[in-house]
C-alpha positions in Angstrom: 0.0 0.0 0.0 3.1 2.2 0.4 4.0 1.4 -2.7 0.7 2.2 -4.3 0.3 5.5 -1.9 3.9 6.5 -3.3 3.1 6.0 -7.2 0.4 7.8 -6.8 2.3 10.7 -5.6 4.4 10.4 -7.6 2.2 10.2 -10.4 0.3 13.3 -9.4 3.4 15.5 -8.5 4.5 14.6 -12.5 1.5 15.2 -13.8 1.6 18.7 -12.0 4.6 19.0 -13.3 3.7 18.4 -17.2 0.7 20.8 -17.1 2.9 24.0 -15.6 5.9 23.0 -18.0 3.7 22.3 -21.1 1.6 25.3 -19.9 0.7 27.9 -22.9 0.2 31.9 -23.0 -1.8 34.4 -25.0 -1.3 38.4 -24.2 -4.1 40.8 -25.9 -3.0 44.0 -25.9 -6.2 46.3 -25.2 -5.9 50.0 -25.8 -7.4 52.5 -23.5 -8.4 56.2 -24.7 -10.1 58.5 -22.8 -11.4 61.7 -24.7 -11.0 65.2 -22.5 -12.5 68.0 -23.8 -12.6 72.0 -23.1 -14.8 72.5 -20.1 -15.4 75.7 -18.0 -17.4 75.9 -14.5 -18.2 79.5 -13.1 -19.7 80.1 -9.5 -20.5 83.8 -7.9 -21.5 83.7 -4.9 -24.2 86.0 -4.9 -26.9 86.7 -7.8 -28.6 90.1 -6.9 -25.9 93.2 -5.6 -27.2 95.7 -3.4 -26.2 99.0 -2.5 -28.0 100.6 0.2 -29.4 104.0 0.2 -26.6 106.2 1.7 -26.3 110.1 1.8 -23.6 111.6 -1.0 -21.5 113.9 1.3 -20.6 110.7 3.8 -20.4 107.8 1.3 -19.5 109.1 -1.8 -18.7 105.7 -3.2 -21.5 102.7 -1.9 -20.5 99.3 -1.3 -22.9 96.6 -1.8 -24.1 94.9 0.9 -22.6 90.9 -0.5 -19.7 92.3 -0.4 -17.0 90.5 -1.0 -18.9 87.9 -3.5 -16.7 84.9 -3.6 -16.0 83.8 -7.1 -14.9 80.7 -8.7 -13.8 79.3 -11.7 -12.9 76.5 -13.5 -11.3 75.6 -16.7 -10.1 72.1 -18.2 -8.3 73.2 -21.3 -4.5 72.9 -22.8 -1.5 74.2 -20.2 -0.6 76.3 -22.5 -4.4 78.1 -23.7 -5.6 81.5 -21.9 -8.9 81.3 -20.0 -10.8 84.9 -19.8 -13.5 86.0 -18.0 -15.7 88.9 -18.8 -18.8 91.0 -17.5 -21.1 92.5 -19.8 -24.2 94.8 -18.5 -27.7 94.4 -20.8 -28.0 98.3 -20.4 -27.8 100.7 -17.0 -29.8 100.8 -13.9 -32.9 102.3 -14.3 -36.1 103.0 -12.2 -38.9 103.7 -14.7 -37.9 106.4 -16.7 -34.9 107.2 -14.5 -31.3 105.7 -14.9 -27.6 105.6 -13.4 -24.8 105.1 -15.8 -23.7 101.6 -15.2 -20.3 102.6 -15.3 -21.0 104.2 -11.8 -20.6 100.3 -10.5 -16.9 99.1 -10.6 -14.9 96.1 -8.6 -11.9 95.4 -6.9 -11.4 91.6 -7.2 -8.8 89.3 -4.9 -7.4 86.0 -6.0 -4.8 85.3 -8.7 -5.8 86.3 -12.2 -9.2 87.9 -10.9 -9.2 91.6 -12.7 -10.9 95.0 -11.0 -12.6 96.8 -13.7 -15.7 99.2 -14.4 -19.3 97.9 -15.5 -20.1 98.9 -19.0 -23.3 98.0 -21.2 -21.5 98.4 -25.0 -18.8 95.6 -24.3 -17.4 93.4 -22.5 -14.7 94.1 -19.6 -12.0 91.9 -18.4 -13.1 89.9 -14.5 -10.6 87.8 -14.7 -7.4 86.0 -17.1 -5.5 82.7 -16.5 -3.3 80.3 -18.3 -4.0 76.9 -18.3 -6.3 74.2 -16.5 -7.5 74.7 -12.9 -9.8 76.2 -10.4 -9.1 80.1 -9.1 -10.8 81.2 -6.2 -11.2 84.7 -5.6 -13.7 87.8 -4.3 -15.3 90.7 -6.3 -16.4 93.6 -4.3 -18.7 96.0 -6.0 -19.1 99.9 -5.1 -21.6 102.4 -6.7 -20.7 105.8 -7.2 -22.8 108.0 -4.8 -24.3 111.2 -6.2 -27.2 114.4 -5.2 -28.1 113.9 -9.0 -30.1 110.9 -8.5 -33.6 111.1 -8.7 -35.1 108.3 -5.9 -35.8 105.4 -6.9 -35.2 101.7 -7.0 -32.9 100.7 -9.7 -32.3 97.4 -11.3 -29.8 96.0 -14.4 -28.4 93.0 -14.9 -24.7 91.9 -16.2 -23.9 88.4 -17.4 -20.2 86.9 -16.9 -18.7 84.9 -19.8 -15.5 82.3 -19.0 -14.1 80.7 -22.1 -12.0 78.2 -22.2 -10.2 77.8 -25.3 
């Protein structure tokens, strides 16, 4: 029985043997693409700005009550392409009949690439200018231009921001 219990060991053991010896292999080679395109994410903090009522002789410039309105965007492009961002105003704030020049609201912006610049309905101005993919974070704060030559009121424009990404 030893003798059997040993050829059968030994048996299996060289049959083991043959199949990892004799063993075959096929590799596939599989490609893998993945497609990235141009893609552009903008966030502002705040959708309506308002600038209290404020007497001309103290507060000669009024800053709106958001401020600062935390910005943010984002760009997936080439490291090499310039993102912009712009503001353009639909026309200026007006009360019935009555109007302010938008280009009595201007900004001061923080974060790197963010740009301070002056509202204006007949094109667009520069908010902000990067190179390359990424997210900027940043603040605008917005201030009106106080003045005894309004007529009262309760004035209202609006002003769309553009990023492109190349």
């Amino acid at each position: 029985m030893r003798i059997g219990t040993l050829a059968l060991a030994v048996l299996t053991l060289g049959l083991l043997a043959s199949a990892t010896w004799g063993a075959l292999t096929e590799t596939v080679v599989v490609n893998v693409d993945a497609l990235v395109a141009s893609a552009a994410n903008l966030t502002i903090g705040a959708t309506t700005i308002n600038f209290p009522d404020a007497d001309p002789d103290t507060t000669p410039v009024v800053p709106a009550q958001q401020n600062p309105v935390v910005v943010t965007a984002s760009a997936q492009t080439g490291s090499k392409k310039v993102v912009d961002l712009s503001v353009m105003a639909a026309g200026d704030l007006t009360s019935g009949s009555n109007t302010i020049p938008i280009t009595n609201v201007s900004w001061i912006a923080t974060g790197s690439g963010y740009l301070p610049g002056t509202m204006s309905r007949t094109s667009p101005q520069p908010a902000g200018n990067w190179q390359g993919h990424g997210t900027r974070n940043g603040t605008f704060s917005y201030f009106l231009v106080n003045s005894w030559a309004y007529k009262t009121g309760n004035y209202t424009a609006t002003a769309t921001y553009t990023l492109t990404v190349p």
